[in-house]
C-alpha positions, -999 to 999 in steps of 0.1 A, spaced: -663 -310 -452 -628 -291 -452 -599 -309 -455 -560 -294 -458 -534 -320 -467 -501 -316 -456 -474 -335 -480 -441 -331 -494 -433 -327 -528 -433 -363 -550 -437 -382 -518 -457 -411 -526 -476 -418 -497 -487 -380 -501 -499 -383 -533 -516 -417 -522 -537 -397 -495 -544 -370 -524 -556 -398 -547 -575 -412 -518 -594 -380 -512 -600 -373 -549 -616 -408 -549 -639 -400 -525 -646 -360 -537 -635 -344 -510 -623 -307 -517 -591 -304 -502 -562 -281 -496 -532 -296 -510 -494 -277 -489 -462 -291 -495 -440 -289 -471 -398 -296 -472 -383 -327 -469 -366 -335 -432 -376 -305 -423 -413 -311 -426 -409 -336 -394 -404 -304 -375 -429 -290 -393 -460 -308 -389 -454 -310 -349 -454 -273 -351 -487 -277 -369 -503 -297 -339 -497 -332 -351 -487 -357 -328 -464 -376 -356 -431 -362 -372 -449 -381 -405 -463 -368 -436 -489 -371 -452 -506 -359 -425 -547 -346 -430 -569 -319 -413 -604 -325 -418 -635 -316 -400 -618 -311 -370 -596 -338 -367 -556 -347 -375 -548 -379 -392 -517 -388 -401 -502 -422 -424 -522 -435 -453 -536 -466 -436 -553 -441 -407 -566 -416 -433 -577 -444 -456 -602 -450 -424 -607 -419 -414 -623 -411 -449 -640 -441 -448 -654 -433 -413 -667 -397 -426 -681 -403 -465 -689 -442 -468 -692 -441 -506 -671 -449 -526 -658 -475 -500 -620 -472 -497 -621 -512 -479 -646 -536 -491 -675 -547 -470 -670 -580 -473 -650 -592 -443 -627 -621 -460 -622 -591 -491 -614 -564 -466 -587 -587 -445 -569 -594 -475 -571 -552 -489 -560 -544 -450 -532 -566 -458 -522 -556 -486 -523 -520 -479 -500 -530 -446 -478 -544 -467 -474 -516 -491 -469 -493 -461 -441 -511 -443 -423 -534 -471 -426 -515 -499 -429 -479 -493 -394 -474 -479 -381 -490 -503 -388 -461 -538 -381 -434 -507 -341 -451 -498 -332 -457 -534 -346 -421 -549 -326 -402 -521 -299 -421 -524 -300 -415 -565 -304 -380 -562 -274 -378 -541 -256 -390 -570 -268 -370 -593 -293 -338 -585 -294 -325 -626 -332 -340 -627 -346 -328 -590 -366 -300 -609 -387 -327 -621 -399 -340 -591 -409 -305 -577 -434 -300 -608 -468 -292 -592 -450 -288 -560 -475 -271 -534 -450 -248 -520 -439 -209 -520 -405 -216 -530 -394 -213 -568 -384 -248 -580 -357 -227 -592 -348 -212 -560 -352 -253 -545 -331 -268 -570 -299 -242 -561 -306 -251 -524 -315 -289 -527 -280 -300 -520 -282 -302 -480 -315 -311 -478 -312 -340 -499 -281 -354 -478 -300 -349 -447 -332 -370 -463 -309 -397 -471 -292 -404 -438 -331 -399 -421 -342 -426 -442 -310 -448 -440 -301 -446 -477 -268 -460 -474 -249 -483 -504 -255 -513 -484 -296 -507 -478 -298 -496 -516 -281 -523 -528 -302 -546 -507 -334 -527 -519 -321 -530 -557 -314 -569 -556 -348 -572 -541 -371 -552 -563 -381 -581 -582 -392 -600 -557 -413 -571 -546 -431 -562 -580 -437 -602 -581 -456 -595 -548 -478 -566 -566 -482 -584 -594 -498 -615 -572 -518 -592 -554 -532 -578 -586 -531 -617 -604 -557 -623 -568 -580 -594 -573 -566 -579 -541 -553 -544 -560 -565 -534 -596 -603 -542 -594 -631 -517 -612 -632 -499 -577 -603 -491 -562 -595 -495 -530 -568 -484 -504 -544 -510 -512 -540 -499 -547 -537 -464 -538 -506 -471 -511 -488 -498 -540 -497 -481 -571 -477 -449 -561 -450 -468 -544 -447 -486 -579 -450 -450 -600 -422 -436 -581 -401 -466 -586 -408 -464 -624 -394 -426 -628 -364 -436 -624 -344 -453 -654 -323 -476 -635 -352 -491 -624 -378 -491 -650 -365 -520 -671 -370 -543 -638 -408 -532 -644 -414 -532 -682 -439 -558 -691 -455 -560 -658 -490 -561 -644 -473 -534 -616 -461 -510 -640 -497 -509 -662 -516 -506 -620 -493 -475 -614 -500 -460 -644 -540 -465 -644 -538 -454 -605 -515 -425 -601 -507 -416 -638 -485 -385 -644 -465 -393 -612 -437 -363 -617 -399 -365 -623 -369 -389 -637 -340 -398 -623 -316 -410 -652 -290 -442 -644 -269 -433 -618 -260 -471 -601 -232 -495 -610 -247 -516 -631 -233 -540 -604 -261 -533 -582 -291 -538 -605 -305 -570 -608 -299 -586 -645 
């Protein structure tokens, strides 16, 4: 089985794919491709979707971490990725939709829009970047790009403040889902790998990491997708952040 995984760097749904096919031992091809311009990028690569991560393997192109999560599934069973059990695999296919469509965008709008404030720290998130260009070289360059990524993803003041005053009613949602054996079992599942990085990416970034000291969330991301690279130091009014 041959796999190639197309990602961008720090992205968390990339890294949950990558996490999902470590999991399951799948040797894999890990290229990182640039932000906003990788939606280009991966429909010149014969992908239907202007979405990362998107997967080669065996043959076939998948694309989003719910569809690869069954995909992988589909072609190596063990270890399972959704439980057998049909009540157990509702509630991880829940979950897992959840963390794809309410939480994911949330980490993505509030690191673009902090990087737009302050770019000193982007270095950090290009460590163990899969890409031919220098981090040095991407730092110098970074400046466009990381406008462009913030009006893509709709980073304005008004979404990031929204996103900010409802981050703890978020991690209260992880933390339930782990409190119900949903996410943070012995086996993990694809649930934990779509929160978990959500949560890790949240976590690098100091305006946010005091929401999440002392949490269940904050101990799930590190067991799940430890090492998650880079830190973004306080940029927001402290106006924004929730007390």
């Amino acid at each position: 089985m041959s796999a190639t995984l197309f990602g961008v760097p720090a992205s968390h749904p990339s890294l949950a794919a990558e996490l999902m096919l470590r999991h399951k031992g799948v040797a894999y091809r890990r290229i990182d491709l640039v932000a906003v311009l990788h939606q280009v990028l991966v429909r010149g690569l014969g992908f239907p979707k202007p979405t990362v991560p998107a997967l080669r393997i065996d043959g076939r192109r998948v694309q989003g971490t719910g569809d690869i999560a069954v995909a992988l599934d589909a072609l190596r069973p063990q270890p399972p990725l959704f439980p057998a059990d049909a009540e157990r695999r509702r509630a991880v296919v829940e979950a897992e939709a959840w963390g794809d469509t309410v939480l994911q965008p949330v980490p993505r709008r509030i690191i673009w829009a902090g990087l737009k404030r302050d770019r000193s720290t982007i270095g950090s998130y290009l460590e163990g970047a899969h890409t031919p260009i220098p981090v040095a070289v991407a730092e110098r360059t970074a400046a466009p790009i990381v406008a462009a990524a913030a009006r893509a993803n709709e980073a304005s003041e008004a979404n990031v403040r929204g996103d900010l005053a409802g981050l703890p009613r978020l991690l209260d949602h992880v933390d339930e889902l782990l409190a119900q054996g949903v996410i943070g079992g012995a086996e993990l599942n694809a649930a934990d790998f779509q929160i978990a990085t959500s949560s890790a990416l949240l976590a690098s970034m100091e305006d946010v990491r005091p929401l999440m000291e002392g949490r269940p969330a904050l101990q799930h991301a590190r067991r799940v997708a430890p090492g998650y690279p880079g830190r973004l130091p306080r940029v927001f009014p402290a106006s924004w952040l929730p007390a």
